[in-house]
N, C-alpha and C positions, 0 to 999 in steps of 0.2 A: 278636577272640578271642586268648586267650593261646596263644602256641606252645611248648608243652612237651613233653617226651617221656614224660609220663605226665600225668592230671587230676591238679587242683588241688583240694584235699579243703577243701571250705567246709562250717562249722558257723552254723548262725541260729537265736540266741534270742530268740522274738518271741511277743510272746502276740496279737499281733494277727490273726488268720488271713488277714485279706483281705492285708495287707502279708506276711507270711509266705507267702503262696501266691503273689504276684506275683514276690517275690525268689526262690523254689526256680525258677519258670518259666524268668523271664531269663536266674538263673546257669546254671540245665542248657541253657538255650538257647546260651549262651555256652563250652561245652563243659565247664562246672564238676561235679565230683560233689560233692553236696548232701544234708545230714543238717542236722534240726532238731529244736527242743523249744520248747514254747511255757509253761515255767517251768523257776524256778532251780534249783529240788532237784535237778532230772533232768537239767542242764546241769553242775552240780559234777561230778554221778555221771560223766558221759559223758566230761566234759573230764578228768579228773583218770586216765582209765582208756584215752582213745584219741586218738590223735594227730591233728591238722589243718593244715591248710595258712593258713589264716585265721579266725581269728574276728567274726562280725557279731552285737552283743550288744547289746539294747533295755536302757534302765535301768529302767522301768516295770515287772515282772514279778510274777506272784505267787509266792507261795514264800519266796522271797532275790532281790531284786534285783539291777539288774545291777552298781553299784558292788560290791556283798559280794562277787559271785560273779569279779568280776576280781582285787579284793585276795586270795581265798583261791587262787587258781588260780597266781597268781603268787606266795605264799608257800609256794606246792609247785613252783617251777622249772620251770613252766608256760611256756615264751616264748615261743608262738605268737602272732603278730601280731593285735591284738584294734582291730577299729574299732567305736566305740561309735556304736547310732541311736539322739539321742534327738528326742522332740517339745519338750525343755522349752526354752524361752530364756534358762531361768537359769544366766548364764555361769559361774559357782559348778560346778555340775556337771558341765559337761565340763574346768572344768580339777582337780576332784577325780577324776576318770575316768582323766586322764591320768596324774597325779599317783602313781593306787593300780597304773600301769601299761601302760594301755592307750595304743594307737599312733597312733590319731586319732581322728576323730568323724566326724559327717554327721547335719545337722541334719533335721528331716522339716517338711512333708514332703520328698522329696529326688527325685531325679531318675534315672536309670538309667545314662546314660550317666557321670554324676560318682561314680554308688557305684563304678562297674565302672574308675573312673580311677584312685580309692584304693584301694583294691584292687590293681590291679594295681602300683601305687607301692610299696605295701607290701612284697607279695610280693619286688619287685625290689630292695627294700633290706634285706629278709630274706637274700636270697639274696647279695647283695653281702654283708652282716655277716657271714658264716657263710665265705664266702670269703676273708674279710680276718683270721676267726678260725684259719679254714687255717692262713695265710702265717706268722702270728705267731711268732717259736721261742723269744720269753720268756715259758715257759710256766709258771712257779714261780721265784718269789724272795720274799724275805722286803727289805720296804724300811722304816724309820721302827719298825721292832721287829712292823711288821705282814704277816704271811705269806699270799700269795695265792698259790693253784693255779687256773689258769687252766681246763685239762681240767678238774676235779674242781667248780670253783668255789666253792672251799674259802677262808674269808680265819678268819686265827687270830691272835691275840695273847695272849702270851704261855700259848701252847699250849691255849687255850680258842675254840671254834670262834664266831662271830660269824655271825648271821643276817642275810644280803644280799636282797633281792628284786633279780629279775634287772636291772632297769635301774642300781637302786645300785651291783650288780658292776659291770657294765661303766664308769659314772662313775669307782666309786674305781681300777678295771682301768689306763681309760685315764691318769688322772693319777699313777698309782703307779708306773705304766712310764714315767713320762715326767720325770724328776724336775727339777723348776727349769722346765719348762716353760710356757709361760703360756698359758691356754687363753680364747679368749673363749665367752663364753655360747651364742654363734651358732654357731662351730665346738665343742661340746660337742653344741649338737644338731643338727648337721649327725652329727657322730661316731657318738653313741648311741641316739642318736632317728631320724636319717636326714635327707637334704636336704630333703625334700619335707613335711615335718613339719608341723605348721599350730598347732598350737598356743603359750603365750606361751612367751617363753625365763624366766620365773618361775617356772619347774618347775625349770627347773636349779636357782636356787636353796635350793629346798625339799629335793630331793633331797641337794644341798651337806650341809643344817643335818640331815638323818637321818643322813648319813654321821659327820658329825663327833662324832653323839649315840653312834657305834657307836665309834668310834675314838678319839676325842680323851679325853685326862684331863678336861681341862675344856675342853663345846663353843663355850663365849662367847669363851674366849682360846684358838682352836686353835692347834696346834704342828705341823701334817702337813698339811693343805689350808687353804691360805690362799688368802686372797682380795687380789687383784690390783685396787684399788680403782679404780674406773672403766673395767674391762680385763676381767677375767674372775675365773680360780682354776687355781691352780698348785699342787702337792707341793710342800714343804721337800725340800731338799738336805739331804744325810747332816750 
């Protein structure tokens, strides 16, 4: 059981009842407070209006599935820790799950003791990011003509504001603070994904090529995140 000085507010979107009623069990058993919806319309409404500590979100759903309902949730600055269950084997979809956001997976059927591990992996690399967000005190600067507010999570060029989804900010966060820096793939998602991460490090790069579609004049020959060929990706120095 997690030791916290207050419950750990879990959401579950599952349309399956009998799996939805074994999960609210468990996790109340495990000291978790537990709220669910067994479609996506009523999961947008809920997620978009009240806050959670974790999300466990089935891609199967009716309504809007569970892909739609991560990409929407995270282009409203959503960044609740989302682990996706799905039944399907098609590795396609969990790394598009990842990809529109989400923080890991858990294939079904699955096990109780391995949800309750990610889970709490999660949690604990939430709460480490949000402390390491703390400590930071370069909280606004403007580097390569592109201005980032770190509080605000504001990134602008040439005074026109640019739409990040939260994991983008953080990638272009971390290499924009860090200029000349060389980063590998593996510590990028160790950084913004977390250690315990499970998915490919070919999300970093997909994430790369949307950053550079927001930022770079032209994103075939970028000029501000370049790519460290066989190493990782780095910011241009001034």
């Amino acid at each position: 059981m997690l030791k916290e000085s207050k419950k750990t507010n879990v959401y579950i979107v599952e349309d399956d009842k009998n799996i939805r009623e074994a999960l609210r069990y468990n996790l109340i058993a495990q000291g978790f407070n537990v709220e669910f919806t067994g479609d996506g319309i009523s999961a947008i409404e809920t997620l978009l209006n009240k806050t959670f500590d974790i999300i466990l979100l089935d891609l199967m759903l009716p309504g809007i599935d569970g892909l739609e309902i991560c990409k929407r949730i995270r282009s409203e600055n959503v960044d609740t820790p989302i682990i996706i269950l799905t039944a399907k084997d098609n590795e396609i979809d969990k790394v598009v799950g990842l990809e529109l956001g989400a923080d890991d997976y858990v294939s079904k059927p699955f096990s109780m003791p391995e949800l309750l591990a990610r889970i709490k992996a999660n949690l604990r690399r939430n709460l480490i990011k949000l402390e390491k967000t703390k400590s930071i005190t370069r909280k606004q600067f403007t580097h390569l003509d592109t201005f980032i507010d770190l509080d605000k999570r504001i990134v602008k060029i040439n005074d026109k504001n640019i739409f990040f989804r939260p994991k983008e900010f953080d990638l272009l966060y971390k290499l924009m603070s860090n200029p000349g820096k060389v980063f590998t793939r593996e510590k990028l998602i160790e950084e913004i994904w977390g250690f315990q991460y499970f998915g490919d490090t070919r999300t970093v790069d997909v994430h790369i090529r949307w950053i550079r579609e927001k930022i770079e004049s032209d994103s075939e020959q970028p000029q501000k995140i370049l790519t460290v060929r066989g190493f990782g990706y780095k910011s241009k120095l001034e």
